[in-house]
N, C-alpha and C positions, 0 to 999 in steps of 0.2 A: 278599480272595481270594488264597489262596496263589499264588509264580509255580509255574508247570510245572519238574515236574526235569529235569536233563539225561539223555537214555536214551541211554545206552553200549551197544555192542555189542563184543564182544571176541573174536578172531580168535586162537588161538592153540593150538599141540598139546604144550604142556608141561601135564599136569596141576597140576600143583604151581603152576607160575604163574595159573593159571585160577582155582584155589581162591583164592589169596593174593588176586586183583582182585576177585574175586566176595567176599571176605570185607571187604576194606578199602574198595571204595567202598559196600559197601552201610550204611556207618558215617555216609555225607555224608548231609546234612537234601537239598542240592541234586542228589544224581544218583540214577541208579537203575540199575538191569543188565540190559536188554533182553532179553537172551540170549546165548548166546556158542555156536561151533564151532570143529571142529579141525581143518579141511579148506575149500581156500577152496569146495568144492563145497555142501558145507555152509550156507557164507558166503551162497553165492548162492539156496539153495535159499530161508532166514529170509527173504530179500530179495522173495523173491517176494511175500509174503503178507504182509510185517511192513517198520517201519519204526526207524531211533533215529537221534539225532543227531549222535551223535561215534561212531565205529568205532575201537579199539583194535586195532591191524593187525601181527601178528610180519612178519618178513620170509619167515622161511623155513617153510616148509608142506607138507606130505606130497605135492601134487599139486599146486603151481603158486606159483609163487614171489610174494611177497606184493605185488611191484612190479606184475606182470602183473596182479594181482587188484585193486589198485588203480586202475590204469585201466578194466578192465572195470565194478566196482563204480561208477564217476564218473559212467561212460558212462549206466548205468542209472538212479544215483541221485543227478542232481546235486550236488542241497544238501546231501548226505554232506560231513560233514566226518570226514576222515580222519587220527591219529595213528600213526604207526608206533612202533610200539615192539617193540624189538630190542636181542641181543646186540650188534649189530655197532653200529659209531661213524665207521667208514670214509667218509671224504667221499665219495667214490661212490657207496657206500648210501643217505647222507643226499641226495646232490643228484639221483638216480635216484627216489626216491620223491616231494620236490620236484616235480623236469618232469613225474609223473606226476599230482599235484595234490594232493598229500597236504599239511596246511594245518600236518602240526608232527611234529617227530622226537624222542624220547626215548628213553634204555639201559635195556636193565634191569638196571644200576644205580643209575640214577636212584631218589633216595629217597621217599617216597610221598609227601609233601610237590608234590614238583616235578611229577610225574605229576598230583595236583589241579589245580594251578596249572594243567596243560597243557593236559587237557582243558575248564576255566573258559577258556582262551584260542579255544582254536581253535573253540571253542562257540560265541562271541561275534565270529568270523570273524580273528580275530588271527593271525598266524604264529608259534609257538613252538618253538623247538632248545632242547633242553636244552644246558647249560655242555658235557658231556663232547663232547657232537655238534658243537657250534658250535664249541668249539676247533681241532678239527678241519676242520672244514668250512670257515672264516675262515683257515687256514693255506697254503690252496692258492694257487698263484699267482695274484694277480690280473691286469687286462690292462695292456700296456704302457703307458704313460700316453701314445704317439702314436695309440692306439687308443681313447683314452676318449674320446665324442662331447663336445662340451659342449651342457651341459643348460641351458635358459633358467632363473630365476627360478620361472615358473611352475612349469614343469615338477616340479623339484625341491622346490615347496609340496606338490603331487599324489603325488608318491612317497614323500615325507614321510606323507602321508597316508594313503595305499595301504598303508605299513607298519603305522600304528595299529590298520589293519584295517578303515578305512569302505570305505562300497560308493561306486558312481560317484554315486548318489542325494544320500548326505550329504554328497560331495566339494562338489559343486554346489551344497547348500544354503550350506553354508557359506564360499562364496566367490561367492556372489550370481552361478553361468552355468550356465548350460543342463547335462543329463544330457550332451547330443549332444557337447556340448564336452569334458568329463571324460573319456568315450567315445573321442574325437578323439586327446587326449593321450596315454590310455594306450597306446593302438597304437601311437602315434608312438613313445613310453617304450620300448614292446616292442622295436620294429624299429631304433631306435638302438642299444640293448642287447642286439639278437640275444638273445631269452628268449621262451621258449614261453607261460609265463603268468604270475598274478601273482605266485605263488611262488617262482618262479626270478630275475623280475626288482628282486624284493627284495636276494634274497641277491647279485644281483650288485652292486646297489646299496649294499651294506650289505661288502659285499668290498672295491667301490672307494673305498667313503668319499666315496660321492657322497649320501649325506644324514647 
């Protein structure tokens, strides 16, 4: 039996780029094009009645800025996994759509190559920056090093792992304790780290060179 493809949704008021996404993933055996709009109104209206897997998300949109519709979108539709993809590269862009829960950032410059790649990632719950983003994003200050908590052994097996993209379920399986405890950790991960969720407490993680 075939697996299921990944349905994209795409958010964007460039026609030109709309056509371009709408021409090149519909080339993959694995995705498909759910639908797409040019307004996040739009956005929300497909959402009512329809559903896809990965959302293709510009930033900037005729009526509400694509951060804001991010979270709204999350709110509605959890297991949305969300890509931004955008002109901008600015670490504030990328870490703003981050806190917002967005699971991976890519330019558009980003080559169509790397855009597969991103959305196979963040389909399969993984974190993905494209290179131009992540450069950026990894060049801000990190925290002063009287300020880095330290993290147990465990701890940093779990964040390790957190970034591969398991859930608390497979965390636990694979180290023989309880969901509750995975559970346990991560909060603790969060509130040592000051970060909203899991996404942001990668990147800080991944900033301080703490995995």
């Amino acid at each position: 039996m075939p697996e299921e493809k990944i349905k994209v949704f795409i958010v964007d008021d460039h026609p030109l780029i709309i056509e371009g996404l709408l021409s090149v993933l519909g080339r993959r055996a694995e995705m498909e094009v759910a639908g797409y709009a040019v307004t996040g109104n739009e956005c929300m209206s497909f959402f009512n009645d329809h559903t896809a897997d990965v959302v293709l998300l510009d930033i900037v949109l005729p009526d509400i800025s694509g951060i804001e519709l991010c979270r709204t979108l999350l709110k509605r539709k959890p297991a949305l996994k969300i890509l931004a993809l955008s002109m901008f590269n600015e670490k504030n862009h990328v870490s703003k759509m981050l806190e917002q829960g967005a699971r991976g950032y890519v330019t558009k410059n980003s080559g169509i190559e790397e855009i597969y790649m991103a959305i196979n990632h963040v389909h399969k719950g993984h974190i993905f920056i494209s290179k131009e983003a992540g450069d950026n994003l990894y060049r801000q200050t990190t925290m002063p090093d009287r300020d880095l908590p330290t993290l147990t052994r465990r701890e940093k097996e779990i964040l390790t792992h957190l970034a591969d993209g398991l859930t608390a379920s497979q965390i636990a399986g694979k180290l023989f304790v309880s969901k509750l405890t995975i559970d346990s950790h991560r909060r603790n991960l969060m509130s040592k780290l000051k970060a909203k969720n899991v996404a942001v407490l990668i990147k800080i993680a991944l900033q301080n060179e703490l995995i």
